[in-house]
C-alpha positions as CSV (number, residue, x, y, z in Angstrom):
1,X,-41.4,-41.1,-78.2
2,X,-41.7,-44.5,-80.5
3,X,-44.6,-45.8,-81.4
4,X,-43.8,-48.9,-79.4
5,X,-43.8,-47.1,-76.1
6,X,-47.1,-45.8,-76.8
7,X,-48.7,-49.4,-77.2
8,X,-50.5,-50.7,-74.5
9,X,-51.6,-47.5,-72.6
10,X,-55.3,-47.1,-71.4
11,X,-56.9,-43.8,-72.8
12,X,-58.7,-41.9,-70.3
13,X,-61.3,-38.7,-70.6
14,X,-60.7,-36.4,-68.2
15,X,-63.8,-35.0,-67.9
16,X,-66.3,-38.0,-68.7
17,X,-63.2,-40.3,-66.3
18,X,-64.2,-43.0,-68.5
19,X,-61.6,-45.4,-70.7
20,X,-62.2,-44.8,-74.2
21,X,-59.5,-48.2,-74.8
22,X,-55.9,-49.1,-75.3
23,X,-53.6,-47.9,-77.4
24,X,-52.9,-51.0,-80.1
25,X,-57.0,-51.3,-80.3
26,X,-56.7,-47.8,-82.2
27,X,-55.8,-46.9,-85.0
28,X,-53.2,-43.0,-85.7
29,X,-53.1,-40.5,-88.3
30,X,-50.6,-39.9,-89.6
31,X,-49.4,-36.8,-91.9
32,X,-47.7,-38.5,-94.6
33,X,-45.6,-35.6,-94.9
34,X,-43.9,-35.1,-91.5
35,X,-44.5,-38.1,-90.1
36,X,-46.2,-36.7,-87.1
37,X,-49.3,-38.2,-85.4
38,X,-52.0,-36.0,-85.8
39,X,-55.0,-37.8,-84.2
40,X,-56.1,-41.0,-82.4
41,X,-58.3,-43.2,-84.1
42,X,-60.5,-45.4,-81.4
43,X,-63.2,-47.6,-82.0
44,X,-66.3,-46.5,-79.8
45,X,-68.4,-49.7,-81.0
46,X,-67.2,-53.0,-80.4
47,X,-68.5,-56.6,-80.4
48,X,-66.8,-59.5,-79.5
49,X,-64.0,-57.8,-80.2
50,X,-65.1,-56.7,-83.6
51,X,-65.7,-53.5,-84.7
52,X,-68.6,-51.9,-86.2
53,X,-67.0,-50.1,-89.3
54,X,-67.2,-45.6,-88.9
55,X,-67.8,-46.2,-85.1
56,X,-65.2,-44.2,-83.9
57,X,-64.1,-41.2,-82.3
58,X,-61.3,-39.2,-83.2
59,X,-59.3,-37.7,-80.5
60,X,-56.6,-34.7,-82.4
61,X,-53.1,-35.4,-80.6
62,X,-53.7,-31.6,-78.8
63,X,-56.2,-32.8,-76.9
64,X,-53.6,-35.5,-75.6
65,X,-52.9,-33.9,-72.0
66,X,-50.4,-36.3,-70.6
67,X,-48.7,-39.5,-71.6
68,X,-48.2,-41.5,-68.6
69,X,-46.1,-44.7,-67.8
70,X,-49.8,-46.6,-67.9
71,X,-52.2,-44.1,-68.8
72,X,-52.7,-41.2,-71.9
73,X,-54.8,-38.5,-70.1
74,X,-57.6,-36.7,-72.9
75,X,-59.0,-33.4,-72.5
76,X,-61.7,-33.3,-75.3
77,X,-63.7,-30.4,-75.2
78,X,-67.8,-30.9,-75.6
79,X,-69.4,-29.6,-78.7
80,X,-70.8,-26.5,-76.4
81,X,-67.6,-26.0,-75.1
82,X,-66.4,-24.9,-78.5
């Protein structure tokens, strides 16, 4: 999957059914090595469309459940869940 087809999607928690954002509002990381996305970066803070800097939350691309024509699906698990 390209990065463009990826843009544009609303992420959605699966437990807390909330939107976290869209995909193009977040940032990835990336392994520089393989090339592979390794997390999702999404701003949990926002202000007129700013961004408080470190107000984020980092979603690891395992916890991606589904990737949808719309929608990418989140499973991440609580702290007590662990």
């Amino acid at each position: 999957m390209r990065l463009s087809e990826l843009s544009g999607k609303e992420i959605v928690d699966a437990k807390k059914a909330e939107r976290l954002g869209i995909l193009g509002q977040t940032d990835l990381e990336i392994n520089e090595h393989t090339g592979q996305i390794q997390a999702l970066l999404i701003p949990s803070l926002k202000w007129f469309g700013f961004r408080k800097q470190g107000e984020e939350i980092r979603v690891p691309w395992r916890h991606i459940k589904k990737i949808g024509s719309e929608m990418i699906i989140i499973d991440v698990p609580e702290e007590n869940d662990i």
